[in-house]
SEFIFI-370626 format. One record per residue (C-alpha): residue in one letter; chain; x, y, z. Coordinates in nm, 2 decimals, decimal comma. Layout:
N
resn  chain  u  v  w
a  A  X  Y  Z
...
***
This chain:
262
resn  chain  u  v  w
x  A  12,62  10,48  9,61
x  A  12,43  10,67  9,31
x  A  12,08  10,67  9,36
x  A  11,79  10,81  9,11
x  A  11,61  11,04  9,26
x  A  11,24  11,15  9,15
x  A  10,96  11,28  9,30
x  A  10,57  11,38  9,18
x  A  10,57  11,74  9,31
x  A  10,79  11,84  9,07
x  A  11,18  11,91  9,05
x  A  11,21  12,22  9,29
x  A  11,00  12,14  9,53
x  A  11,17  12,11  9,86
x  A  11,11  11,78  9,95
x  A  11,33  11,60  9,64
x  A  11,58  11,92  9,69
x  A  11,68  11,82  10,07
x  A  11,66  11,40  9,94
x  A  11,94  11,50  9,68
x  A  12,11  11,74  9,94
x  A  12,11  11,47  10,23
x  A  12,25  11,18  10,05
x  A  12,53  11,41  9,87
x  A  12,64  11,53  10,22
x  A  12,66  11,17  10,30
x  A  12,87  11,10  9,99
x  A  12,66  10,91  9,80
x  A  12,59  11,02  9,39
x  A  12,22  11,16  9,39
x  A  12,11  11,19  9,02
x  A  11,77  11,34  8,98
x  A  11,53  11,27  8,76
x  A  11,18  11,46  8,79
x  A  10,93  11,61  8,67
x  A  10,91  11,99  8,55
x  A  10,61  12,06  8,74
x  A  10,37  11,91  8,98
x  A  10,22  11,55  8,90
x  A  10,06  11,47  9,22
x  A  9,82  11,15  9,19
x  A  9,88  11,05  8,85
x  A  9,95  10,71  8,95
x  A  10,13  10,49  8,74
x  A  10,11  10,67  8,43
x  A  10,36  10,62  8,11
x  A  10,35  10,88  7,84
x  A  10,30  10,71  7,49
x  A  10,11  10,97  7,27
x  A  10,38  11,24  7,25
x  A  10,73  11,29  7,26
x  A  10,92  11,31  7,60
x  A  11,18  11,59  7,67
x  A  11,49  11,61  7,92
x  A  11,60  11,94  8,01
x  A  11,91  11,96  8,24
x  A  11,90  12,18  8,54
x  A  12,20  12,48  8,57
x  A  12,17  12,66  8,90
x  A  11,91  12,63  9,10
x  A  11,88  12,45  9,44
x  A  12,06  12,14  9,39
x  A  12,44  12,15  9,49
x  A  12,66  12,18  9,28
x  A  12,77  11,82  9,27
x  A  12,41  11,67  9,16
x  A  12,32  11,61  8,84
x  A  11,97  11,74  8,76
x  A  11,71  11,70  8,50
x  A  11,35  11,84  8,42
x  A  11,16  11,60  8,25
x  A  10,82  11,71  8,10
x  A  10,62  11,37  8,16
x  A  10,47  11,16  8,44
x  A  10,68  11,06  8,76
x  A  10,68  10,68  8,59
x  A  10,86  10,83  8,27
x  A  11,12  10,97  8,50
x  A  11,20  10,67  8,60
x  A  11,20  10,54  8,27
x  A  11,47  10,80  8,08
x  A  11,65  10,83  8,41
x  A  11,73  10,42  8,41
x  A  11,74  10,34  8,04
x  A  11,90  10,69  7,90
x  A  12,09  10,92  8,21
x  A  12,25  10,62  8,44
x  A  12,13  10,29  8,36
x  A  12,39  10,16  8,58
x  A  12,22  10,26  8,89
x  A  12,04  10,03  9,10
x  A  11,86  10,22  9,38
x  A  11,57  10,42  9,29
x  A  11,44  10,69  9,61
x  A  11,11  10,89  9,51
x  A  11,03  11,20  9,73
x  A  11,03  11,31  9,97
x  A  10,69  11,36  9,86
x  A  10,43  11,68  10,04
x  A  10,22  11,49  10,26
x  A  10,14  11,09  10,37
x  A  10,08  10,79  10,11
x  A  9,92  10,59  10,32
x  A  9,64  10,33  10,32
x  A  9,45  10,36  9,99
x  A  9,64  10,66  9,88
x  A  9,92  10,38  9,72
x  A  9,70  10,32  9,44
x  A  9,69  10,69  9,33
x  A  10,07  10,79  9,45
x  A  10,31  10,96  9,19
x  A  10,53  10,88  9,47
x  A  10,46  10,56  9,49
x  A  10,44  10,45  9,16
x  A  10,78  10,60  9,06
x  A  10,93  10,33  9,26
x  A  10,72  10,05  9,13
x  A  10,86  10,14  8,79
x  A  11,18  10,14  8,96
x  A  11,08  9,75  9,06
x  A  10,98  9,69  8,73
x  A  11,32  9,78  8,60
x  A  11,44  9,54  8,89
x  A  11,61  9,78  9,12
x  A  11,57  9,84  9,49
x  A  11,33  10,09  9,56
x  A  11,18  10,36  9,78
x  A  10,92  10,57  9,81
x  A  10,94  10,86  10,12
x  A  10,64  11,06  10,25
x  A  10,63  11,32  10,46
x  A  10,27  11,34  10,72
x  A  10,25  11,73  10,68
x  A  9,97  11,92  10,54
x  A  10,03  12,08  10,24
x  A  9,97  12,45  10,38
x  A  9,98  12,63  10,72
x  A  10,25  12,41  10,89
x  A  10,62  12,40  10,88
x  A  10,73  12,09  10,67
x  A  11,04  11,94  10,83
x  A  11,13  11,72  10,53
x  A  11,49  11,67  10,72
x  A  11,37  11,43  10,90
x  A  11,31  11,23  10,66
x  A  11,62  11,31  10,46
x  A  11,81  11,19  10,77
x  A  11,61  10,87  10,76
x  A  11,66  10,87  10,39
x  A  12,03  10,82  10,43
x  A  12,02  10,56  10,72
x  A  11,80  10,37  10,54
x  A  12,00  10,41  10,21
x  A  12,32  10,25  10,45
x  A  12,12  9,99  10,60
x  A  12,01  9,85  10,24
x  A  12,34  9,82  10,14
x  A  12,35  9,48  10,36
x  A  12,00  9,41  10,37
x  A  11,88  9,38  10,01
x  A  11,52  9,35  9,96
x  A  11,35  9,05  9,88
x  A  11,23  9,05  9,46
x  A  10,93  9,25  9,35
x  A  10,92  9,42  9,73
x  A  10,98  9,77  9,78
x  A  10,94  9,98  10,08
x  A  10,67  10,29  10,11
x  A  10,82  10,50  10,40
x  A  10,60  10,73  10,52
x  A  10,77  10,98  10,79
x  A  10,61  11,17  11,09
x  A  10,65  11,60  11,09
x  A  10,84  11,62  11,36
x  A  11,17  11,70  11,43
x  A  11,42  11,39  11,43
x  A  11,45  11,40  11,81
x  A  11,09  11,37  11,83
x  A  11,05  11,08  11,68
x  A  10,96  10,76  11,85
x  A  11,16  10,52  11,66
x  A  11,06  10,27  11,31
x  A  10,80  10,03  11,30
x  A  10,68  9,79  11,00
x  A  10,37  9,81  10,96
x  A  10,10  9,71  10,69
x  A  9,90  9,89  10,48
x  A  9,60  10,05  10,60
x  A  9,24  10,21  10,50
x  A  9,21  10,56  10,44
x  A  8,85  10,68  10,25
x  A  8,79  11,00  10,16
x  A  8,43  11,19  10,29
x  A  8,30  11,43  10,07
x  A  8,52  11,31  9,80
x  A  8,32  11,49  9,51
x  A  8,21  11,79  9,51
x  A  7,97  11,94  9,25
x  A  7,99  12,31  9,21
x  A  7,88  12,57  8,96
x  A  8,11  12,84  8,76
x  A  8,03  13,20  8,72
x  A  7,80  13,11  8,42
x  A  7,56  12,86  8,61
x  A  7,74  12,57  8,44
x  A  7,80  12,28  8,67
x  A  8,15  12,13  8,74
x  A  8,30  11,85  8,99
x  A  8,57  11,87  9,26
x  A  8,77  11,58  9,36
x  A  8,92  11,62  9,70
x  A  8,77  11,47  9,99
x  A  8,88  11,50  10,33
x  A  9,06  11,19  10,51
x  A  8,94  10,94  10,74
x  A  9,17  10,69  10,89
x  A  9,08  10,36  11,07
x  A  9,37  10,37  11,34
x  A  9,45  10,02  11,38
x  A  9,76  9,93  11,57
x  A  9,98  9,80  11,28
x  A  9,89  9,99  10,98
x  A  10,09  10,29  10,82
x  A  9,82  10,54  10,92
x  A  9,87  10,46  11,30
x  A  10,24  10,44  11,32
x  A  10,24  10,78  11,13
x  A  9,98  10,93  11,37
x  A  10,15  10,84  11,66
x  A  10,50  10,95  11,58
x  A  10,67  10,65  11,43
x  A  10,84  10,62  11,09
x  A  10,65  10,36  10,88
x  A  10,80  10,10  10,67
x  A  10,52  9,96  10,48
x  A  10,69  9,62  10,27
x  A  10,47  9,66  9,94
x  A  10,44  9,37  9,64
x  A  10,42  9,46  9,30
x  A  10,26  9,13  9,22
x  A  9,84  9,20  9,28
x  A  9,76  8,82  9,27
x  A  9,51  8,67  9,53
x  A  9,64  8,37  9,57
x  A  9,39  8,15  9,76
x  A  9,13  8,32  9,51
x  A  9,32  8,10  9,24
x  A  9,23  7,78  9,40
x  A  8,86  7,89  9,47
x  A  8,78  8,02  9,17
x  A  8,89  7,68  9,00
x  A  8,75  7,45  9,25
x  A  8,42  7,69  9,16
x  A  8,41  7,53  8,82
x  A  8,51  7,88  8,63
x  A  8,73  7,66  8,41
x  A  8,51  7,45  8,33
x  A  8,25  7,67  8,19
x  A  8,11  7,57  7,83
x  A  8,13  7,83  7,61
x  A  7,96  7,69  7,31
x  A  7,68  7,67  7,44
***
């Protein structure tokens, strides 16, 4: 199969590199797409104030077989020029393997994430991969979840998703052999504590921090327990935000009925 691969850490890091290697070894036809440096939690960003660049990639660490391109926007436009300009006859979109867990809340900010809901938007199957390391001071085993990447890859082949579904995958650091086996699960609540932090600079002048450290409430079910207790999550995701019963409530409420002349 070709897939379009992207990522929001940026076209050489490691994660997207062993994706493209993993599903070329398996003889499928990775082209990637992604961008030229890192664009970690710009969520679902297009580009419409400037021009947008492709730059194709000779060398580097992609074999020799995969077709690679630098783009100097946000993980959405990647998707974007990689669907309606590079291959627009490919229909699986894979975005990662991206440098630590989009789980719970963290959807709503994810690079990762979002790259595949533009891949829905455009209509094709989609993917997003996560690996539960910490960005430093660990070793990141991203093959694991390259092998997964490529079962999974084979498995959708006779298992299409439903419409407007994709599938955030969000894959344990441990080696394969280590892991206790795949389990759908929903999405569940991360917060951040501390999750601003006002400093000052060397002049006395104050500035802000956005970081935060996570806090996970491990209920049997959710992405961020699966993950934490070596499984592979599949967390099916919607791109349709609607509250449905809210529809009905809010019109049995009499909002529609409001007069506004008066």
């Amino acid at each position: 199969m070709r897939v379009l691969v992207t990522n929001d850490d940026g076209i050489y890091a490691p994660g997207i590199v062993i994706l493209a290697k993993f599903l070329a070894e398996a003889g499928h036809e990775p082209v990637v797409v992604a961008p030229d440096r890192e664009r970690s939690s710009v969520g679902h960003a297009i580009t419409l104030t400037r021009p947008l660049r492709l730059q194709p990639l000779s060398g580097g660490p992609y074999p020799d077989v995969v077709k690679a391109y630098a783009c100097d926007g946000t993980p959405s436009d990647c998707v974007v020029l990689g669907l309606d300009e590079v291959a627009p006859e490919i229909a699986i979109v894979f975005s990662g393997v991206n440098r630590g867990p989009n789980v719970g809340d963290d959807l709503t900010y994810s690079g990762t994430v979002s790259a595949a809901m533009e891949g829905l938007v455009f209509g094709r199957t989609s993917v997003a991969f996560s690996l539960n390391c910490k960005p430093d001071g660990e070793e990141q085993l991203y093959e694991t979840a390259g092998a997964f990447a490529v079962h999974l890859l084979e498995w959708l082949g006779t298992h299409p998703l439903p419409q407007g579904v994709l599938l955030n995958v969000n894959v344990p650091n441990l080696p394969l052999s280590l892991i206790k086996g795949v389990q759908v699960t929903r999405k569940g609540t991360r917060a951040y504590e501390g999750k601003v932090n006002r400093l000052q600079d060397p002049h006395g002048r104050t500035y802000y921090w956005v970081a935060g450290r996570p806090e996970d409430e491990m209920v049997e079910g959710t992405d961020v327990w699966a993950v934490a207790h070596g499984y592979i999550s599949v967390t099916p995701v919607h791109l349709d935000m609607t509250h449905y019963p809210s529809v009905e409530a809010l019109c049995g409420q009499g909002l529609t009925e409001l007069d506004l002349e008066n």
